[in-house]
C-alpha positions in Angstrom: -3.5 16.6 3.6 -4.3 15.4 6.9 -1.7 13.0 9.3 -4.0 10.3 8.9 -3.9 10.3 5.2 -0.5 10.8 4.2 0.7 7.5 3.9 -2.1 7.5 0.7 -3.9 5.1 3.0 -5.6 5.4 6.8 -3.1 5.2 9.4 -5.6 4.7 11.8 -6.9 1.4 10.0 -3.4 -0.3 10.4 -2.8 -3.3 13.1 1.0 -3.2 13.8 1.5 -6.7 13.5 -0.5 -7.5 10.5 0.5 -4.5 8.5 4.0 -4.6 9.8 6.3 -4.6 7.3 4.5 -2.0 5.3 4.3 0.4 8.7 8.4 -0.2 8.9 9.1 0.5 4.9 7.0 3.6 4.7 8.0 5.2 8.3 11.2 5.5 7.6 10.6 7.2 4.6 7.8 8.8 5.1 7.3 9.1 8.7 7.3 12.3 11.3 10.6 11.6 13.7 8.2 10.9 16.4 6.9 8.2 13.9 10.4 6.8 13.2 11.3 7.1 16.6 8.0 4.3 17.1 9.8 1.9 14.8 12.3 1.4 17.4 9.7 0.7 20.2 7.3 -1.0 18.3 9.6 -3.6 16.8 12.8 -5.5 17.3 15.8 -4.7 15.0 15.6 -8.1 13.7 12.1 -7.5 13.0 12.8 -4.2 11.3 15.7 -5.3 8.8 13.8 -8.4 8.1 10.9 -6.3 6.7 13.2 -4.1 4.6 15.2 -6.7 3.1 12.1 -8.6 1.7 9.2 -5.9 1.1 9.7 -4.2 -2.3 9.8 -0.4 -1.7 12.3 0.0 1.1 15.6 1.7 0.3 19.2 0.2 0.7 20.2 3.3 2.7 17.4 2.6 5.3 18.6 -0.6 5.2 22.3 -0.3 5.6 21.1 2.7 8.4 19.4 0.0 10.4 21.7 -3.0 10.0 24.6 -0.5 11.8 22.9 0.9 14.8 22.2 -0.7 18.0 18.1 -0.4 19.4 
């Protein structure tokens, strides 16, 4: 299975602000630690726990992780 295709779709077809909150519930879980390690560039922490707390498929420890550290 190729980068590109492991998130069961075509990374390289996502827009990081119109696919956001999908892009921050699957990297996380998903996601290479360079990949993670994007999250925390791409997008605020306000922006990140936002998208877990409302988009079904995140989980509560990702959640809790990101509500207790400082970006």
């Amino acid at each position: 299975m190729s980068p590109a295709t492991f998130w069961e779709v075509d990374i390289n077809l996502l827009d990081i602000k119109k696919d956001r909150d999908f892009i921050i519930v699957r990297m996380p879980e998903r996601g290479t630690d360079l990949e993670i390690g994007l999250i925390k560039l791409t997008y605020s922490q306000r922006e990140i726990i936002s998208a877990l707390e409302k988009t079904k498929g995140g989980s509560k420890k990702t959640l809790n992780f990101y509500k207790t550290i400082s970006i």
